[in-house]
C-alpha positions in Angstrom: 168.8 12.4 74.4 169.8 14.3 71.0 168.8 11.2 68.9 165.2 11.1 67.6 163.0 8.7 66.9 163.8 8.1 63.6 167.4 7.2 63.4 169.5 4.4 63.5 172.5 3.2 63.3 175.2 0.3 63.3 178.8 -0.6 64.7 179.7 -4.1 64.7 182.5 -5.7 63.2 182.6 -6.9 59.9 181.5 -10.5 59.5 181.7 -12.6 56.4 178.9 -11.8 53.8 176.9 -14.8 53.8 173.3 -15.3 52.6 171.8 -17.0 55.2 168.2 -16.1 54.6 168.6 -16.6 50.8 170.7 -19.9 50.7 167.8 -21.3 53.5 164.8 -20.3 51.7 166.7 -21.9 48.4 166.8 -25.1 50.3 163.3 -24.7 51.5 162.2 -24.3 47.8 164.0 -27.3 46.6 162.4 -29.6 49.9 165.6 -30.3 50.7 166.1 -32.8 47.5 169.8 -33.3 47.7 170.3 -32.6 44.0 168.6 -29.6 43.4 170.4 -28.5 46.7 173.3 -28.7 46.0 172.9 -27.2 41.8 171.1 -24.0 43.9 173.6 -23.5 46.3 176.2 -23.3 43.7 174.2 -21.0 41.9 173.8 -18.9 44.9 177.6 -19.2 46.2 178.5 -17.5 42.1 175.4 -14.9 42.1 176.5 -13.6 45.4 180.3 -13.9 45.3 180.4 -15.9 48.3 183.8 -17.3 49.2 184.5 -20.6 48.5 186.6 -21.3 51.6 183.5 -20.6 53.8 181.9 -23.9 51.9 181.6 -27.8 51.0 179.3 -27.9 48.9 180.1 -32.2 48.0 178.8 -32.6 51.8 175.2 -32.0 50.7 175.0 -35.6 48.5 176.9 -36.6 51.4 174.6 -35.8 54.3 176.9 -33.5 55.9 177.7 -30.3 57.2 178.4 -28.1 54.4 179.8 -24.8 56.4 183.7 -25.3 56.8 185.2 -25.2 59.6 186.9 -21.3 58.6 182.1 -20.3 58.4 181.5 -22.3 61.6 184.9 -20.6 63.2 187.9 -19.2 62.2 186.5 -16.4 60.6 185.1 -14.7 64.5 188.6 -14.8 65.9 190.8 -12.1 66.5 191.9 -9.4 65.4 189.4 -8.2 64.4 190.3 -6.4 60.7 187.7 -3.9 60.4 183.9 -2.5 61.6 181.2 -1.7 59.9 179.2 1.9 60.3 176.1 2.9 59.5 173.4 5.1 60.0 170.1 6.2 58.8 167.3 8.9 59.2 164.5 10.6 58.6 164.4 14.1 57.2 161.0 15.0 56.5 160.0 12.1 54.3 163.6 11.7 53.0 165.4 8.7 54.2 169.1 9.3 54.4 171.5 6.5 54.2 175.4 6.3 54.8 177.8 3.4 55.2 181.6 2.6 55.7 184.3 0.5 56.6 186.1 1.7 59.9 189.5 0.9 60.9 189.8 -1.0 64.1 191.9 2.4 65.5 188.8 4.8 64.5 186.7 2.4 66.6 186.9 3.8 70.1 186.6 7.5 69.2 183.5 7.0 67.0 182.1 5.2 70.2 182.5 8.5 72.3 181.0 10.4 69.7 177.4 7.8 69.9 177.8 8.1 73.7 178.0 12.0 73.4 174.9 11.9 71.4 172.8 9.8 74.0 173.5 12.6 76.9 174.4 16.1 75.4 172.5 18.8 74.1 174.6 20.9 72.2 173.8 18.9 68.3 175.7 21.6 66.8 179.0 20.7 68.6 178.2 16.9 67.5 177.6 18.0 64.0 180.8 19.7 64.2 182.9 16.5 65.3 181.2 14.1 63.0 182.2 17.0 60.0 185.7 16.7 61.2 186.3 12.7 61.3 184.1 11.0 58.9 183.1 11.4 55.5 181.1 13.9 54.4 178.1 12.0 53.6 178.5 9.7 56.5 178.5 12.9 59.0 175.4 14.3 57.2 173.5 11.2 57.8 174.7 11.4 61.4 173.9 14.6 62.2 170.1 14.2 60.9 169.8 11.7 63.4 170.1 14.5 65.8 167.0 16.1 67.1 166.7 19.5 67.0 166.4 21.1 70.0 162.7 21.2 71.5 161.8 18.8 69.0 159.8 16.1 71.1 160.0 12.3 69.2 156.8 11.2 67.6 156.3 7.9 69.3 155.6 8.5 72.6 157.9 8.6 76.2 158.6 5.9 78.7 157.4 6.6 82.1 160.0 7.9 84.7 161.9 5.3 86.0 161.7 6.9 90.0 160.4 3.5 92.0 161.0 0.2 92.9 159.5 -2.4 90.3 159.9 -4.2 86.7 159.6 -1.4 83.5 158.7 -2.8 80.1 160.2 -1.2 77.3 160.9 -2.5 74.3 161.1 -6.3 72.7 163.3 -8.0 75.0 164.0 -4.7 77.3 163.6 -4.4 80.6 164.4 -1.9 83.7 164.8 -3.6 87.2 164.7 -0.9 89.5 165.3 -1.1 94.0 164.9 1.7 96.0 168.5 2.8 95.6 169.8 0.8 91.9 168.7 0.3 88.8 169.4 -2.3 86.0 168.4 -1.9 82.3 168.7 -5.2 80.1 169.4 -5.4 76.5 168.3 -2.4 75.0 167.2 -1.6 71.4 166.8 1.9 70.8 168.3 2.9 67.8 168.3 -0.8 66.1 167.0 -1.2 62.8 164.2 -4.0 63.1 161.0 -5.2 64.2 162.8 -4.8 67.9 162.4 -1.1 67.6 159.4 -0.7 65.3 161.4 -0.2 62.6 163.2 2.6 64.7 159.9 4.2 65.8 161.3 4.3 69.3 160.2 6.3 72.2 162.0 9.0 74.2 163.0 9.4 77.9 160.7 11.2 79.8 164.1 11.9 82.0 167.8 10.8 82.5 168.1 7.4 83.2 170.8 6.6 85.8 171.8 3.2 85.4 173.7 1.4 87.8 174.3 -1.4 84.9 173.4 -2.6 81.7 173.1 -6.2 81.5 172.5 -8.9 77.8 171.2 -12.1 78.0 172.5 -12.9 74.4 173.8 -12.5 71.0 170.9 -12.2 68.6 170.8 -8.4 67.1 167.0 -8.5 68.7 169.0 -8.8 72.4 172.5 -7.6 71.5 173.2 -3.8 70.1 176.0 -2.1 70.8 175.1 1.6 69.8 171.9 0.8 72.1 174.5 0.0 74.8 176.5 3.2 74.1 173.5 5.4 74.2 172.9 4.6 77.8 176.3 3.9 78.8 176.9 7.8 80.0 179.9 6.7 82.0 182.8 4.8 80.8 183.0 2.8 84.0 179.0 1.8 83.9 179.2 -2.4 84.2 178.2 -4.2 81.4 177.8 -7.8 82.3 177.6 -10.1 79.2 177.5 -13.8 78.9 181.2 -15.5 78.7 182.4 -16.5 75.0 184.7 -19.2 75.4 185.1 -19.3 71.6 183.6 -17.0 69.2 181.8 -18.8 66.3 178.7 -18.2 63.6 176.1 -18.6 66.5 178.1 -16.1 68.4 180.0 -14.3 66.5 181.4 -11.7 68.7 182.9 -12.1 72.3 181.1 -9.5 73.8 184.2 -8.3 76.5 186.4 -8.1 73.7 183.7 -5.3 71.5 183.2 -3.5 74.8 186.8 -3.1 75.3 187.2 -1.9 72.3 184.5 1.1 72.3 186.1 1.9 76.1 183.4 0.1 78.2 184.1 -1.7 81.1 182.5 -5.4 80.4 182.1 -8.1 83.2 181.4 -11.8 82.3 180.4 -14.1 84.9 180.3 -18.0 85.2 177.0 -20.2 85.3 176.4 -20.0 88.8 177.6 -17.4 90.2 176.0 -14.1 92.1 176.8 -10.3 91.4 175.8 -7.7 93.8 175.3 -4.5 91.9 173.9 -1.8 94.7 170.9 -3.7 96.6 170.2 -6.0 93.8 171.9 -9.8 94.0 171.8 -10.9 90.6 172.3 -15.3 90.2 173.7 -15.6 86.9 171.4 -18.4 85.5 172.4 -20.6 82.1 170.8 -19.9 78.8 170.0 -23.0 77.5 167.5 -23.0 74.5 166.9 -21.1 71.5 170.3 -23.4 69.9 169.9 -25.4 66.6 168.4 -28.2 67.9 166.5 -29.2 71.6 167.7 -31.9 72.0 170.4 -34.5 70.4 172.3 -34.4 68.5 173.3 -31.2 68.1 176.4 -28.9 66.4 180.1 -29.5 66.6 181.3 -28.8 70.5 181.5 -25.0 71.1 179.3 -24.1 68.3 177.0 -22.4 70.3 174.4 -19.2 70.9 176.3 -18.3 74.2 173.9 -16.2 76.7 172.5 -15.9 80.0 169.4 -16.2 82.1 169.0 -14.0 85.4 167.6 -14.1 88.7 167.3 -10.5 90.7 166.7 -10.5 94.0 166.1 -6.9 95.0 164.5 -5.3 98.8 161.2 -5.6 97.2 161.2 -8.3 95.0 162.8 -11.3 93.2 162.4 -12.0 89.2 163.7 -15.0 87.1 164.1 -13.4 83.3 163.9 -16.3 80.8 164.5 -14.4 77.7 164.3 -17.1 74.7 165.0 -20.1 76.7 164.1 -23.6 76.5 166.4 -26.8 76.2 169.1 -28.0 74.3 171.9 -31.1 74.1 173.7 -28.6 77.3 170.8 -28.4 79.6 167.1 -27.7 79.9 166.2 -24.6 81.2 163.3 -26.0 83.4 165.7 -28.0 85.3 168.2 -25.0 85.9 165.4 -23.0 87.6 164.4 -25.7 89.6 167.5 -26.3 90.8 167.8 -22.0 91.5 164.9 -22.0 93.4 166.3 -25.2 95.6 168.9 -22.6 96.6 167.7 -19.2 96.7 163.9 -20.0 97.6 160.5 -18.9 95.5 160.9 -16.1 92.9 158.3 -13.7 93.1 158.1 -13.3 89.1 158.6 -15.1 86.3 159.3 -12.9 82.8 159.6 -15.0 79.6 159.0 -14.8 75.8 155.8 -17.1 75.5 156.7 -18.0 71.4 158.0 -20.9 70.4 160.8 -21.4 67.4 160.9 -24.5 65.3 164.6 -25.9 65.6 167.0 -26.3 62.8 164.9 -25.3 59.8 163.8 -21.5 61.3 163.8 -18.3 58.2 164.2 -15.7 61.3 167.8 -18.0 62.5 168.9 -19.1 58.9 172.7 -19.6 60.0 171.4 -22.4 62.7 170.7 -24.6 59.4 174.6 -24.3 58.5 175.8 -25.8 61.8 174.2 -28.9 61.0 174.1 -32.1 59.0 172.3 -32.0 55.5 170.9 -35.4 56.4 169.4 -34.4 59.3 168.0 -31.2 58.0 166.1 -33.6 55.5 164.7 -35.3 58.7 163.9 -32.1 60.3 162.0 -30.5 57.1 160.0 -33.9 56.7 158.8 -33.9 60.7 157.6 -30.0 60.0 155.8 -31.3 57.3 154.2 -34.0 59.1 152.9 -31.3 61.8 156.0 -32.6 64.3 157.5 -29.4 64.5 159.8 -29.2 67.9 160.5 -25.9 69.5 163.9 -24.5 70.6 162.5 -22.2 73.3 160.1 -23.2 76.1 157.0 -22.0 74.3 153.3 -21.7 76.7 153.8 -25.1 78.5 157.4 -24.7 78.9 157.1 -21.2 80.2 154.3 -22.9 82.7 156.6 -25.6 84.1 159.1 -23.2 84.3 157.2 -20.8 86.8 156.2 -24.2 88.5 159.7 -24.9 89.2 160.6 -21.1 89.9 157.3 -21.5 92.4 156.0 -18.1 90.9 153.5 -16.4 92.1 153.1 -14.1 88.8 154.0 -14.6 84.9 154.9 -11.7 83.1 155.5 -12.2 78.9 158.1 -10.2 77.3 160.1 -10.2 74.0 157.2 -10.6 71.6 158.9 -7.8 69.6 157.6 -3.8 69.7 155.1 -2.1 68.4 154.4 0.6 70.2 153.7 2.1 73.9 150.6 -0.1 75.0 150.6 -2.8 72.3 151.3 -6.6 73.2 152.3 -8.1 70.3 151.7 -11.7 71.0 149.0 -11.1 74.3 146.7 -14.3 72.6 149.4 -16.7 74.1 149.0 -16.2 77.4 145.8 -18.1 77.5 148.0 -21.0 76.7 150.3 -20.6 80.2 147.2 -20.0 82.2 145.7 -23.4 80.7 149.1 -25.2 81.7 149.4 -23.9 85.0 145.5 -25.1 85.6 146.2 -28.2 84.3 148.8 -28.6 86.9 147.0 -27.4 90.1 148.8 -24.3 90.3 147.6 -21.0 91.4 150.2 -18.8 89.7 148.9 -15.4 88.2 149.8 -14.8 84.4 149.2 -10.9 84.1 148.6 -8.9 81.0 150.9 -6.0 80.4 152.7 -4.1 77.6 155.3 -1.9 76.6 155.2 1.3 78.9 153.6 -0.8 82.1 154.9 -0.9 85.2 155.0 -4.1 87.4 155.1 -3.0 90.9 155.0 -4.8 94.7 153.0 -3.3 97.4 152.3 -4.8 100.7 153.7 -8.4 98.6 151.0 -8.4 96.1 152.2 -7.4 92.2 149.9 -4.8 90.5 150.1 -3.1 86.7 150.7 0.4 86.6 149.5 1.4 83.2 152.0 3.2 81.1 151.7 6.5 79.4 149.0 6.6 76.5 150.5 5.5 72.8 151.4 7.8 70.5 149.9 7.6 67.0 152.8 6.4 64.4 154.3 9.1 62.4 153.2 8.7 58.6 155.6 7.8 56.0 157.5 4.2 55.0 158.9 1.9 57.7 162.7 2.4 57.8 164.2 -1.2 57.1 
């Protein structure tokens, strides 16, 4: 691909400017004394220029909700007015910066021109488009994100993707690849956060020909659509993406609608249902977990984090891939593999993020504190503070009854962030899965691996193919 290491870039559409992280940690500061609340939110809503529509403030003495119903949903609907387009790079030790507002009608052709970038090799020719249809300063941003030609990225390669098996890459990335198909899931290259290093990404050590791309969910760490039109090298390459039966501030984008809109071809299965995509059946699982709260009560009916789990059943092998799962007022993710397996048989693999998120009061999720009542956010800050902290995802002994109910053979972690080919970022938590399976009589394998390794069958035993050696990072600041 043309795009080094070093760039990155942005295409969403606009969403309301909100504060989350600030208005959360203002709350935090205060311990969630009503009065002081309520006097810093106010201060916060006229520092920032936050609209008041998006806001009732009164419901904080009242122990309510204090996002109106315009924050929580009328502001995702559609049309959608306008984008937002950014990108940065690296030249030398210069960071380059541009930004704009794009018109809804400019959307599609400044897609092409991000999928053109992921396959061609004429940077020039790209140069020369972006210098005709954006800004001037914009288009110089762009086209250092270009590499020059023969100039390798400093962060390493992924190993060829040639042979059946399961391909870390990246945070929450994976490649699922048959014999004759292969699948990549919610890539990050070219995001701007920890998911990427901080755009320290590696290159392809060849073309990858994807059969489809497939998200489990919203979150920027999961969802990234110029990561989607990097690899997207044909218009008609599936995109399968969780259903949005409303858009709202936990999911602020229905993911068909963005895709159609930057000319990809986007397929949303039900709960329940099976795609085939070449030799690969893939059981569209729930995503329950990873919502404001684990259990009741939770937000206002459709206010949601909508998403999906999968199951692959390839030739070779069969994976469940929990992402951030866990349980919520909908469902408990436990229970929806169990009831998987009671239909499809054993999976070989389980692959899951091992962490575990404290509900409603979380700094990395500050909009989940919006969606629910300022009464029982009190509650919920003084249980942290007693040490009760409850977790939104399944964490190391929900991941282990969740391969006890998928009848696993192996665990495999994943989505602990990225920090390099070879580096586990959170490899002391598997300890934790191996005790709960031991505690329960099981006999399932947890296995280490890390970005750049290669899960593979042969003769139906799994075995770690080591990935390429890491690259040393490049010097200079950490883009942000």
């Amino acid at each position: 691909m043309l795009f080094s290491g070093s760039s990155a870039l942005i295409l969403k559409p606009t969403l309301p400017n909100v504060a989350f992280g600030l208005l959360l940690q203002q709350w935090l500061d205060a311990q969630f004394e009503p009065d002081e609340c309520q006097r810093r939110f106010e201060r916060l809503v006229a520092a920032k220029k936050l609209s008041p529509e998006l806001f009732h403030p009164e419901e904080i003495q009242k122990g309510g909700v204090v996002a109106s119903d315009t924050l929580l949903f009328g502001a995702f609907g559609t049309p959608v007015r306008d984008w937002t387009l950014y990108a940065q790079a690296k030249r030398g030790q210069e960071l380059l910066r541009a930004g704009l507002r794009l018109p809804t009608e400019s959307v599609s052709w400044v897609a092409q021109l991000i999928r053109a970038a992921g396959y061609s090799r004429d940077a020039e020719d790209l140069r020369g488009a972006a210098a005709s249809h954006l800004t001037s300063r914009f288009a110089q941003v762009f086209g250092a994100c270009l590499e020059p030609a023969g100039d390798e990225a400093s962060y390493g390669a992924w190993p060829v993707v040639d042979a059946p098996g399961i391909y870390r890459r990246e945070h929450a990335s994976l490649v699922i690849r048959s014999k004759t198909t292969t699948l990549l899931l919610d890539p990050q290259v070219l995001s701007l956060g920890e998911a990427t290093h901080f755009s320290r990404y590696p290159r392809e050590s060849g073309p990858l020909e994807l059969d489809a791309i497939l998200i489990t969910h919203q979150h920027e760490d999961h969802w990234y659509l110029p990561s989607i039109l990097r690899y997207a090298s044909r218009a008609d390459l599936p995109v399968i993406v969780p259903q949005v039966p409303r858009p709202n501030l936990l999911t602020p984008e229905d993911f068909s609608a963005s895709l159609g809109q930057v000319g990809l071809k986007a397929i949303a299965p039900a709960w329940g249902s099976t795609l085939r995509v070449g030799d690969i059946d893939i059981d569209i699982l729930p995503f329950y977990g990873e919502q404001p709260t684990a259990g009741s009560p939770g937000p206002a009916d459709g206010l949601r984090s909508w998403g999906n789990c999968y199951r692959f059943t390839t030739p070779e092998f069969s994976a469940v891939v929990l992402v951030d799962s866990g349980s919520d007022p909908l469902g408990d993710m436990v229970e929806a593999v169990r009831q998987n397996t009671e239909q499809r048989g054993p999976a070989d693999v389980v692959l899951s993020n091992f962490r575990s998120f404290p509900e409603s009061i979380n700094i990395g999720l500050p909009q989940y504190a919006l969606t629910l009542p300022f009464e029982q956010l009190r509650a919920t800050f003084a249980q942290h503070r007693a040490g009760n902290v409850r977790s939104m995802t399944l964490g190391v002994d929900g991941v282990a009854r969740a391969s006890l109910a998928a009848q696993a053979r192996y665990v495999l972690p994943y989505a602990h962030m990225f920090q390099g080919i070879g580096v586990d970022a959170d490899a002391n938590l598997e300890e934790g899965v191996r005790t709960g399976l031991a505690s329960r009589g099981a006999t399932t394998e947890v296995l280490d691996w890390n970005p750049g390794d290669v899960a593979r069958f042969e003769n139906g035993k799994l075995h770690i193919v080591r990935g390429p050696p890491a690259a040393p990072s490049a010097p200079g600041a950490q883009l942000a």
